[in-house]
C-alpha positions as CSV (number, residue, x, y, z in Angstrom):
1,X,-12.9,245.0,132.2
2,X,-10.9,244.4,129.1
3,X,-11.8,241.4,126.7
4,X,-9.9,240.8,124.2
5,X,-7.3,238.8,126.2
6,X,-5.4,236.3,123.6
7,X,-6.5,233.0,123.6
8,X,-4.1,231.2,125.3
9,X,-5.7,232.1,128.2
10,X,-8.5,230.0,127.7
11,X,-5.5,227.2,127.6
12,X,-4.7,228.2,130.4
13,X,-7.8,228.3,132.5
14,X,-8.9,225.0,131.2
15,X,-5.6,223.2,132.6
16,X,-6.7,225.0,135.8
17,X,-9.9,223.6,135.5
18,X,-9.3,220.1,134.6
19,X,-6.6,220.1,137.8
20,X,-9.9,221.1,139.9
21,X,-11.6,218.0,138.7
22,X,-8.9,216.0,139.1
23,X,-9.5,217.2,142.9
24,X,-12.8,216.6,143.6
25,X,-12.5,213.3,145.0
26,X,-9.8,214.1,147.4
27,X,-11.0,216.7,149.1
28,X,-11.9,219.7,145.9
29,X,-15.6,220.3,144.6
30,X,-16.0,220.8,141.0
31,X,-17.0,225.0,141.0
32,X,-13.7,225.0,138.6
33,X,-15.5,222.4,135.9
34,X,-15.4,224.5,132.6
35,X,-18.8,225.7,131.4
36,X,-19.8,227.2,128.2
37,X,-21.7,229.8,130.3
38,X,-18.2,230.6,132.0
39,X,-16.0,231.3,128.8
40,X,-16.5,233.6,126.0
41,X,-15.9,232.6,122.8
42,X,-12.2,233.8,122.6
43,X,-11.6,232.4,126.0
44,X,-12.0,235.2,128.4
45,X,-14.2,234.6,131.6
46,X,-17.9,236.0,131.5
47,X,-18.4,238.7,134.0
48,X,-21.7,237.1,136.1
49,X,-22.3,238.9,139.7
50,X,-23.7,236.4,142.0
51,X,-23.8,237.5,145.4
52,X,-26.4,237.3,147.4
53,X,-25.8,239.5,151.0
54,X,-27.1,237.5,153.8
55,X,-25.7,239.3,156.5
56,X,-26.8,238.5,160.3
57,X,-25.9,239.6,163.7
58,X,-21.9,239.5,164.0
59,X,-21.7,238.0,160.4
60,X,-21.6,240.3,157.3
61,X,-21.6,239.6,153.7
62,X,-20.1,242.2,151.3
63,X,-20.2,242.0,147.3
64,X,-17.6,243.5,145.4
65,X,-19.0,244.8,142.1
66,X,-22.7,245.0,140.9
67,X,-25.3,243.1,138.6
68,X,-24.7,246.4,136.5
69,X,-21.1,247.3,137.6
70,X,-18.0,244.5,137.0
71,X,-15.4,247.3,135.7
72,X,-11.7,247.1,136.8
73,X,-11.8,250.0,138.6
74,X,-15.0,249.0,140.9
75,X,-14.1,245.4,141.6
76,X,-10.5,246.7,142.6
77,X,-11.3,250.2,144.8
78,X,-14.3,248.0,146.6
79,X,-12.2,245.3,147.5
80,X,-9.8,247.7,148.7
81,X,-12.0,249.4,150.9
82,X,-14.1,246.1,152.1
83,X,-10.3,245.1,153.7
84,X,-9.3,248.0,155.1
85,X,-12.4,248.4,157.2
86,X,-13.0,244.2,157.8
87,X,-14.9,243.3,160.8
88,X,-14.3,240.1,162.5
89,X,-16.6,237.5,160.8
90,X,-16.7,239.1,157.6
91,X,-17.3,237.2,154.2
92,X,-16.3,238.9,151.2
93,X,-17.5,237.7,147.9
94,X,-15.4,238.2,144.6
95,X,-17.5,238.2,141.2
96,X,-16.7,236.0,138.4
97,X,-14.2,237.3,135.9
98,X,-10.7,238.6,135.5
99,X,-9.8,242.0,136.7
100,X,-7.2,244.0,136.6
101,X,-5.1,245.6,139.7
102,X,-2.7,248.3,139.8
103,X,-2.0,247.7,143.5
104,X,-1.5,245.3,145.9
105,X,-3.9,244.2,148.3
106,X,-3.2,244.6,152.1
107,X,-5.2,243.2,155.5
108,X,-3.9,244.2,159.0
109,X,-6.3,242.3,161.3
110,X,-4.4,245.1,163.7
111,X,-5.0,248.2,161.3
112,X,-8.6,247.9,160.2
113,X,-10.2,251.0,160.5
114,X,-12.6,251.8,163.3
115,X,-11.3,248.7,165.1
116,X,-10.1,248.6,168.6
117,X,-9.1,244.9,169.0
118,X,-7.5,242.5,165.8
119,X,-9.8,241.7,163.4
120,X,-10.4,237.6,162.5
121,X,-12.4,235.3,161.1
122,X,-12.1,236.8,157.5
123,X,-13.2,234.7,154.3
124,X,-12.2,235.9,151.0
125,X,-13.9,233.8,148.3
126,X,-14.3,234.0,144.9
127,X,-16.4,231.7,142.1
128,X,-13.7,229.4,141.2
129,X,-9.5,229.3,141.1
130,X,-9.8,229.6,137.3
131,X,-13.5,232.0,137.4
132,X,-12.5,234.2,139.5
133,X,-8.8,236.0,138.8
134,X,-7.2,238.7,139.9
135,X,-4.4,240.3,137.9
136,X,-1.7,242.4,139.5
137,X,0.4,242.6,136.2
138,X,2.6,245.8,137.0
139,X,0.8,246.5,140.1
140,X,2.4,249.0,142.5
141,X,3.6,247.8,146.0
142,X,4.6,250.3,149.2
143,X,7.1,253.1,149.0
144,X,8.3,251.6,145.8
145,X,8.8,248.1,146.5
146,X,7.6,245.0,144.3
147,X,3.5,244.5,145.0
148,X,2.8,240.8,146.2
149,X,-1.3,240.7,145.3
150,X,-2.0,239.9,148.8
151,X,-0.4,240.6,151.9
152,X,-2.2,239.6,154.7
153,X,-0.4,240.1,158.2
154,X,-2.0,239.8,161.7
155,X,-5.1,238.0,161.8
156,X,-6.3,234.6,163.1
157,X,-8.3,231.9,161.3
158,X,-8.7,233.3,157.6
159,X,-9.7,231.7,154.9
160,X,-9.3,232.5,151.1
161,X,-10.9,230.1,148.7
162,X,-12.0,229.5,144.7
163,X,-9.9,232.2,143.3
164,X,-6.7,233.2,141.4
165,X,-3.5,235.6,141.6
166,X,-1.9,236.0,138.3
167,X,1.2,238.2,137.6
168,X,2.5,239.7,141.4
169,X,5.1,241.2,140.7
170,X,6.7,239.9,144.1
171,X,4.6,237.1,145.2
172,X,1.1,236.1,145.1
173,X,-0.4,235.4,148.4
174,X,1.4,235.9,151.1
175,X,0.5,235.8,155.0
176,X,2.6,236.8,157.9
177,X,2.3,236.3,161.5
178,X,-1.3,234.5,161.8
179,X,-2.5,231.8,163.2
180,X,-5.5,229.8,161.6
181,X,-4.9,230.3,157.7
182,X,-7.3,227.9,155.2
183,X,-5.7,228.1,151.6
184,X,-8.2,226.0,149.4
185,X,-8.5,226.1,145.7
186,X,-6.7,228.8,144.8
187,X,-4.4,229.4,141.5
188,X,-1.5,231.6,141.3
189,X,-0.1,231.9,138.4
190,X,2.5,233.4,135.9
191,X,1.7,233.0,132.5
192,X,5.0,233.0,131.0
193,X,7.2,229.7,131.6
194,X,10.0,229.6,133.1
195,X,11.1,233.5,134.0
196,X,13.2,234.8,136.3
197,X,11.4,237.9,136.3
198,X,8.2,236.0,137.6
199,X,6.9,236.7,141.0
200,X,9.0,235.0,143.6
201,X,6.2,232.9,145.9
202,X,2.7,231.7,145.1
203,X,1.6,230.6,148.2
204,X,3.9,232.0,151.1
205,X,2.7,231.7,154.7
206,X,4.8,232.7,157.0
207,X,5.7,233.3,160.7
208,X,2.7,231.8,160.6
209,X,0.8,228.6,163.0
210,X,-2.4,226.2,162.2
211,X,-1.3,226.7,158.2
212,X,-4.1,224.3,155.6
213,X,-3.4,224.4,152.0
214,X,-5.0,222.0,149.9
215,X,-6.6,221.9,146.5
216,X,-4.9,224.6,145.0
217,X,-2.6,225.3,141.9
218,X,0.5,226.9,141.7
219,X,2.7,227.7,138.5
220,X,5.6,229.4,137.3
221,X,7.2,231.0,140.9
222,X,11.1,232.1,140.6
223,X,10.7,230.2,143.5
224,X,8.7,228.6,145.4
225,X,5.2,227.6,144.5
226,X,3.8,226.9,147.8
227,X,6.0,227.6,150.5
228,X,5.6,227.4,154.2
229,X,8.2,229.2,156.2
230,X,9.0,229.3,160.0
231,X,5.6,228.2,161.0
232,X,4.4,225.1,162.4
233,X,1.6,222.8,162.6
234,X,1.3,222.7,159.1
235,X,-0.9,220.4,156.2
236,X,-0.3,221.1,152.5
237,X,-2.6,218.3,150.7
238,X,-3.4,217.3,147.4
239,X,-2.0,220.5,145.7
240,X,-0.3,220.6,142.0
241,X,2.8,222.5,141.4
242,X,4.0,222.9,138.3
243,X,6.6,225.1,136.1
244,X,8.3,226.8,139.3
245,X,11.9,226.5,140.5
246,X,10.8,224.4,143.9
247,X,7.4,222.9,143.7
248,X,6.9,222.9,147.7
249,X,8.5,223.9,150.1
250,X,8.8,223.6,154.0
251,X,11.4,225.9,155.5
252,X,12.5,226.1,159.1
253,X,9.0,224.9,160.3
254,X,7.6,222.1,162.4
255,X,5.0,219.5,162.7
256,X,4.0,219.8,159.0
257,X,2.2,217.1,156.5
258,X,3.0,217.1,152.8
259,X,1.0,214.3,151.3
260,X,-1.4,213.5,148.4
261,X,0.3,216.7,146.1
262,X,1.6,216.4,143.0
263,X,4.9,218.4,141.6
264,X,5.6,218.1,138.1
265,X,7.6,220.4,135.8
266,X,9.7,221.8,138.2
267,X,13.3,222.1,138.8
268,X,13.1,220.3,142.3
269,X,9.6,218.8,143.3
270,X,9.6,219.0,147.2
271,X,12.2,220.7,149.3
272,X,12.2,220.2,152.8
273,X,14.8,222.9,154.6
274,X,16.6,224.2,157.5
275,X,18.6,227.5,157.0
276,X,20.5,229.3,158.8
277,X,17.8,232.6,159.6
278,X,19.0,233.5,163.0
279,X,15.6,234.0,164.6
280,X,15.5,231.0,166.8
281,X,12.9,229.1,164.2
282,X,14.3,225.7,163.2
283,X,12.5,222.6,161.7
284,X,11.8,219.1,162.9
285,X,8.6,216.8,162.4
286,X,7.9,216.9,158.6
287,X,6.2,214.0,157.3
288,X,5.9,214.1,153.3
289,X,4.3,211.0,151.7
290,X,1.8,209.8,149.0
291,X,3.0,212.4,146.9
292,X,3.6,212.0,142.7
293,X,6.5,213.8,142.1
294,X,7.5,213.4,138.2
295,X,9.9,215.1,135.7
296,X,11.0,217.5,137.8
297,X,14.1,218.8,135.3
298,X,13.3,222.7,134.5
299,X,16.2,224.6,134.4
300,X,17.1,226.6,137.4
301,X,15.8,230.2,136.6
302,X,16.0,231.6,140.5
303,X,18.0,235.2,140.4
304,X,21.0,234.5,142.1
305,X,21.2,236.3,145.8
306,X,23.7,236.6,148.3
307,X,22.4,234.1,150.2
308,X,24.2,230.7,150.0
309,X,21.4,228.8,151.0
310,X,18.9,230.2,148.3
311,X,16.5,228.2,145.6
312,X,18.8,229.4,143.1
313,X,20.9,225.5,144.3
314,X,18.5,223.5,143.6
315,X,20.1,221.3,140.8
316,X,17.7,221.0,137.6
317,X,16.2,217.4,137.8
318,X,16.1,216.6,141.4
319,X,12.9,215.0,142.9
320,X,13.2,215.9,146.4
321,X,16.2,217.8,148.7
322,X,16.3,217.5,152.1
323,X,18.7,220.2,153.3
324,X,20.2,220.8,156.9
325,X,17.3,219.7,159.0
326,X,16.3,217.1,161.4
327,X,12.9,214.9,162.3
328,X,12.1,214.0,158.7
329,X,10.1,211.1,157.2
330,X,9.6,210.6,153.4
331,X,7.1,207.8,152.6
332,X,5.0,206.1,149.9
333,X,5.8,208.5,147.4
334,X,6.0,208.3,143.6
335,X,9.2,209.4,142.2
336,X,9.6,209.2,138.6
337,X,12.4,210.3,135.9
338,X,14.9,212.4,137.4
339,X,17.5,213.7,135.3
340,X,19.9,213.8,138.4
341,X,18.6,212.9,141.8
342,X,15.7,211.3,143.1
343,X,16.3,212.6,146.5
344,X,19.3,214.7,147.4
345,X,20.1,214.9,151.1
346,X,22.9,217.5,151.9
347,X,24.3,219.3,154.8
348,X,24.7,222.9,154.4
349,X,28.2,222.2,154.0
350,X,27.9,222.1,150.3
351,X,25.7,225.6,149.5
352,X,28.6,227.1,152.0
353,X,31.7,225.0,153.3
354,X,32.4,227.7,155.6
355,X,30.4,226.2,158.0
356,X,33.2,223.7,158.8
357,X,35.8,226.2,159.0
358,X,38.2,226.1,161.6
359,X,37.2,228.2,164.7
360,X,40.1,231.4,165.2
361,X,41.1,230.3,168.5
362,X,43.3,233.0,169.1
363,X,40.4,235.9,169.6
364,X,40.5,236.0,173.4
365,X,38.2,237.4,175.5
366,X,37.9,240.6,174.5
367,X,35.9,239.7,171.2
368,X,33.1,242.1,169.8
369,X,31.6,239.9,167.6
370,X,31.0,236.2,167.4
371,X,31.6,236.3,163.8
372,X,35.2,236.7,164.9
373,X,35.4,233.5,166.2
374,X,33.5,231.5,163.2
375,X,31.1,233.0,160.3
376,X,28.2,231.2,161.5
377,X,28.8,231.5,164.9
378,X,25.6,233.3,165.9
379,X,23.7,230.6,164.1
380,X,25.1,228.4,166.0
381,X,24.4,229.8,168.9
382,X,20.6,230.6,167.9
383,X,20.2,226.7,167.6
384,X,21.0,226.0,164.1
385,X,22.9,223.4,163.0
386,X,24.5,222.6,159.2
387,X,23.8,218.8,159.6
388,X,21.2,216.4,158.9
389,X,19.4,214.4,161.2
390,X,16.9,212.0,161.5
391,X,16.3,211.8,158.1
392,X,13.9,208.3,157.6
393,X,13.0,207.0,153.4
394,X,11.1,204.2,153.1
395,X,8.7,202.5,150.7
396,X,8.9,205.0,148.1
397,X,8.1,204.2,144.3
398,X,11.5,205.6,142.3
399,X,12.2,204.8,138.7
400,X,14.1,206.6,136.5
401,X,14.6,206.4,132.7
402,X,18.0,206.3,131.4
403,X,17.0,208.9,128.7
404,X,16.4,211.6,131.1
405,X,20.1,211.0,133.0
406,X,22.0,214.3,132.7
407,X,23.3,215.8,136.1
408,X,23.7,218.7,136.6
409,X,23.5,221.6,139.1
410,X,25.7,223.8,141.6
411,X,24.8,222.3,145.1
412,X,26.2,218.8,144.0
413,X,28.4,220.1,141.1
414,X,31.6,218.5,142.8
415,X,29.6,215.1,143.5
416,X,28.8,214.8,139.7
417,X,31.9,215.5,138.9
418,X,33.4,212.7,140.7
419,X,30.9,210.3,139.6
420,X,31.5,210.9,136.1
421,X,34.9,210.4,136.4
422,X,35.1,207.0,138.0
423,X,32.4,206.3,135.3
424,X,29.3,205.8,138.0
425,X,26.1,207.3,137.9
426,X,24.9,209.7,140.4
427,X,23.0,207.1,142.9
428,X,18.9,207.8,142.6
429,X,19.1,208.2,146.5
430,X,22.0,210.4,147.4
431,X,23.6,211.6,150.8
432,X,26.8,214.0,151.1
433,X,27.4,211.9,154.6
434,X,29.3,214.6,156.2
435,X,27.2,214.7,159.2
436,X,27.0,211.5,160.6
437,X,30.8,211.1,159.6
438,X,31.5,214.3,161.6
439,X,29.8,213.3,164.8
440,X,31.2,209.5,164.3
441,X,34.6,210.3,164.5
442,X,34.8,213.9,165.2
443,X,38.3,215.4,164.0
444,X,39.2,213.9,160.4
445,X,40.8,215.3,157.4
446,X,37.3,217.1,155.7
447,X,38.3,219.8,158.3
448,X,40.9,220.4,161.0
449,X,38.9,219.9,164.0
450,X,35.4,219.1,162.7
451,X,32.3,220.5,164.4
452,X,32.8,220.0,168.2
453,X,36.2,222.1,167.5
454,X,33.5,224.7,166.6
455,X,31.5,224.7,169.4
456,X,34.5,224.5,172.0
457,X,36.0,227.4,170.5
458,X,32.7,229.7,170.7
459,X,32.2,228.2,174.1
460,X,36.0,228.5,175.4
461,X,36.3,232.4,173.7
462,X,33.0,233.6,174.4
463,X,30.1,232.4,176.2
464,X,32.4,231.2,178.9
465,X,35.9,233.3,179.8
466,X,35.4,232.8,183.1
467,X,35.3,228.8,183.6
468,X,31.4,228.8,183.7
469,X,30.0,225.5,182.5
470,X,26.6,226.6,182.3
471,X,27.3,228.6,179.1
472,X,27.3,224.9,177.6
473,X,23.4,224.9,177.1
474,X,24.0,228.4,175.0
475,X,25.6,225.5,172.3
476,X,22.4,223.0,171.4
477,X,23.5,220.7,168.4
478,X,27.6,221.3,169.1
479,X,28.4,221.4,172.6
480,X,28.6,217.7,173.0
481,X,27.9,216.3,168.9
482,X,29.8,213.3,169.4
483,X,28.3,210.2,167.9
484,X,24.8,210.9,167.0
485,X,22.3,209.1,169.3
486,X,20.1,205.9,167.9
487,X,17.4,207.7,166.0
488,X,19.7,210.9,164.8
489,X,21.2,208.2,161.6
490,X,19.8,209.2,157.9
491,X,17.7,206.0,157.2
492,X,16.7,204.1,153.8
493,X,14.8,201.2,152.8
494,X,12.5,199.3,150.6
495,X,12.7,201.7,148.1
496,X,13.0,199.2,145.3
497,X,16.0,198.2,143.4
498,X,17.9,201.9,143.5
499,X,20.9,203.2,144.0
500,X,22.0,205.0,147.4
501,X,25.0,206.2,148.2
502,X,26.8,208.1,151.3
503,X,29.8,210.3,149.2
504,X,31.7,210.1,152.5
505,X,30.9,207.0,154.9
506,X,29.7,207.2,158.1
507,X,32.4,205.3,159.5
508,X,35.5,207.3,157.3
509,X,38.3,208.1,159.5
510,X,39.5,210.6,156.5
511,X,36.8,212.1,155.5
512,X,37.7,211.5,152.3
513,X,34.8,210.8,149.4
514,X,34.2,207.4,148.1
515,X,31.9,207.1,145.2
516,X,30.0,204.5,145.6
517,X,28.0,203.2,142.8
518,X,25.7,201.5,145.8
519,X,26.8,201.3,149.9
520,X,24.6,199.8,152.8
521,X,25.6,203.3,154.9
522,X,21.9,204.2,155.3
523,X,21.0,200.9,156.4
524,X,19.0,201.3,159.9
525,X,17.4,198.7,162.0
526,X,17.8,195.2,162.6
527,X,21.4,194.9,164.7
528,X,22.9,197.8,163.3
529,X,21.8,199.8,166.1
530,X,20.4,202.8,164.0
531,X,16.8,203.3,165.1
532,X,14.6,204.5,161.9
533,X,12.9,208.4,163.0
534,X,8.8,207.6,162.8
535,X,6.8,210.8,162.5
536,X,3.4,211.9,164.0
537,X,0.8,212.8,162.0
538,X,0.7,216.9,161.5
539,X,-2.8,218.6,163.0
540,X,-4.2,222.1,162.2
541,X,-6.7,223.9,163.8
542,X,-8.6,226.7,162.4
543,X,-11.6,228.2,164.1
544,X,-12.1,225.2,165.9
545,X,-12.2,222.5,163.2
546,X,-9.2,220.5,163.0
547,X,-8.0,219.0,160.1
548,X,-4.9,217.0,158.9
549,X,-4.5,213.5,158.1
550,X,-6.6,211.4,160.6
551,X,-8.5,214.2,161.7
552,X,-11.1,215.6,159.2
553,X,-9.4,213.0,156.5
554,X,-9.9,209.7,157.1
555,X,-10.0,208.0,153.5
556,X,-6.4,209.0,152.3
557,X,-4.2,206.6,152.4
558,X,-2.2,206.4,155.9
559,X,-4.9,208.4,157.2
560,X,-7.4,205.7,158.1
561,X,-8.0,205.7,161.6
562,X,-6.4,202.2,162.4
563,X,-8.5,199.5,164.7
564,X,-8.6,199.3,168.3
């Protein structure tokens, strides 16, 4: 193992250590407390084997390395070999120290060797998130492609714990298509701020049910730090996230907790996201609260894809965006110093106004491909919608500094624009409104037709040339959007004395912005008929053991199990 690392990594690891500490009384331990015993003198870890095997009937141990033997080579080739030919039940114990890989690291619980069935229960543990690090710094993936430093695909409750993964080339951990995943203290990490070349994800589950992160650190992702994508039943707790692109994000998943996490350092602290994927997984139940979200103003430094929707939008300075999603409830939080948004709520009309474009009526019935008819037709009919719904903020701490006010970014570029030139500020709490103006009055001048002109075309062309009305149900969300129902309104209150603002009212009959320096059009409750959308709490179950707020936490607050 080399030594002579520079010493900024000591820095580093101590940051990493101190945020364990800072843990410990909400759920952490202190294994990741800095030591003299730990840290050389120039700041590199001490190699110190520790493992003990205490393997019984149905339950093995396996140490990687030796008293004797910590080298690159032999922590890296046995840990290779201890996944590709896992049991179910394993344990496998990682030494103390940094060590280098020059490939990733891949776990089929279906391709284990000498296995017939899929291989589960796995625990991959290490000595601490900053004791125990792995480093894939040009690390070689499959057939060419970028290495992640884990992939880990097939498998039911795993758990990976006390370790970090610095410099993936792709991303650090990430887990597809499992069900039972534990993430607890672990790091990843790229060293260098701000990069676009950095690994994309630190934390990536996804495809994925009965997801826990909590305790863990994540830094410097082109990305996301911790993201959770088309999964559901989901609890990502007292994490920090700091340095990346998008602290956390939820993406096209349901029943998930955010809470007790803070996201500092980033260019958007917490994004909560519905895109449009096209394989029938769309989000609803996400409850995100008791969070510290604070100076959140990075410059965006995603690589910018093809894909309208992507991170590379998220405008530098923005607390929270809630994107094209329903079933959302944003509570308690501390939001602090925003150069241009506190929370930004958008349909996906503004990554891509071709969602609103009007139909091609004229296709017939002899029409090969429902992108004739509209571009995001088969979205559509896959169950996605461009709008927000259900959207409920309340009792949130937001303050902002007027030094840190300079908007900026492409998803609201136009929005800025037209606040700075009727000489307003971009409102702390701000919602594009198309939506709910949409389904309020249905054909006005944003588009000709609006959104039910949409759904009648795909529906008239398409799914039903022969007068069939049951093709209707092929059309959730569009068939019949009309005015939304009592709990489908995007909701705010008692979140002190802040600015919100609807760029076009719900009750335009133009569609035509109005910028508002302050409006009362997300004002639910009371006898405006708008009922507020009230999450449930979020539970996960892993081997068993459930956990979530309420279930193995009862001390956070909200999560005190209220009296009978």
């Amino acid at each position: 193992m080399t030594m002579n690392l520079p010493l900024m990594k000591l820095g580093l690891a101590s940051a990493i250590a101190v945020a364990a500490v800072s843990m410990t009384g909400c759920g952490g331990d202190d294994n990741d407390s800095k030591t003299v015993a730990d840290f050389n003198a120039d700041g590199t870890i001490v190699d110190q084997f520790s493992c003990t095997d205490s393997s019984t009937a149905g339950s093995r141990v396996i140490c990687i390395g030796a008293a004797d033997d910590l080298t690159d080579t032999t922590v890296s080739d046995e840990l290779v070999t201890a996944l590709s030919t896992a049991q179910t039940g394993d344990t496998i114990v990682l030494p103390q120290g940094r060590f280098n890989f020059s490939t990733e690291l891949t776990f089929d619980g279906n391709g284990s060797l000498g296995q017939d069935t899929m291989v589960t229960g796995l625990t991959i543990k290490g000595a601490g998130m900053a004791k125990t690090i792995l480093d894939f710094d040009g690390a070689d993936g499959e057939s060419g492609a970028k290495a992640d430093g884990f992939f880990i695909s097939n498998t039911n409750d795993i758990t990976l714990e006390d370790f970090g993964v610095y410099e993936a080339p792709n991303n650090a951990v990430k887990i597809k298509k499992a069900n039972g995943i534990i993430m607890r203290r672990l790091a990843t990490v790229w060293e260098t701020d701000y990069q676009s070349t950095n690994g994309a994800y630190g934390l990536y589950p996804v495809e994925t049910q009965n997801v826990l992160i909590e305790d863990c650190f994540v830094k410097g992702s082109a990305d996301a730090g911790v993201y959770v994508g088309q999964s559901s039943n989901i609890v990502v707790r007292n994490n920090i996230a700091e340095k990346n692109v998008a602290g956390i994000e939820i993406e096209n998943s349901m029943n998930a907790d955010v809470y007790g996490n803070t996201a500092t350092g980033n260019t958007g602290g917490i994004l909560v996201f519905d895109l449009p994927i096209g394989n029938g997984l769309y989000g609803s139940g996400v409850r995100v609260f008791a969070n510290t979200i604070v100076e959140n103003n990075a410059a965006n430094f995603a690589t910018v894809g093809d894909f309208a929707g992507g991170v590379h939008i998220v405008p530098p300075g923005t607390g929270m965006i809630v994107l094209s999603t329903s079933d959302v409830e944003i509570f308690d939080n501390t939001i602090t110093d925003h150069q241009t948004t506190s929370i930004a709520i958008s349909s996906y009309a503004l990554p891509d106004e071709a969602v609103l474009a009007t139909p091609n009526q004229n296709v017939g019935t002899d029409v090969l491909s429902y992108g004739s008819i509209h571009p995001y037709a088969t979205k559509y009919i896959d169950g996605w919608s461009p709008l927000i719904r259900s959207l409920n903020m309340h009792d949130n701490i937001i303050s902002n500094t007027d030094l840190v006010y300079a908007p900026e970014g492409s998803l609201i570029k136009d929005i800025i624009l037209g606040y700075t030139y009727n000489g307003l500020k971009v409102p702390t709490i701000l919602y594009d409104g198309i939506g709910e103006a949409m389904a309020q009055n249905g054909n006005f001048g944003l588009i000709a037709g609006g959104i039910n002109q949409i759904a009648q075309g795909l529906y008239d062309n398409v799914l039903n040339p022969m007068g069939d009305t049951s093709g209707a149900q092929l059309i959730p969300n569009l068939a019949e959007f009309g005015p939304y129902g009592l709990a489908d309104h995007v909701c705010s209150s008692n979140n002190g004395d802040n600015s919100q603002a609807a760029v076009i009212p719900t009750n335009s009959l133009t569609g035509d912005p109005v910028f508002f320096e302050n409006d009362s059009s997300m004002v639910c409750g009371g006898d405006t008929g708008k009922t507020p959308y009230i999450g449930a709490a979020a539970t996960v179950t892993v081997a068993g053991v459930a956990y979530g707020c309420g279930a193995d936490d009862k001390t956070s607050k909200h999560c005190v199990p209220t009296a009978n």
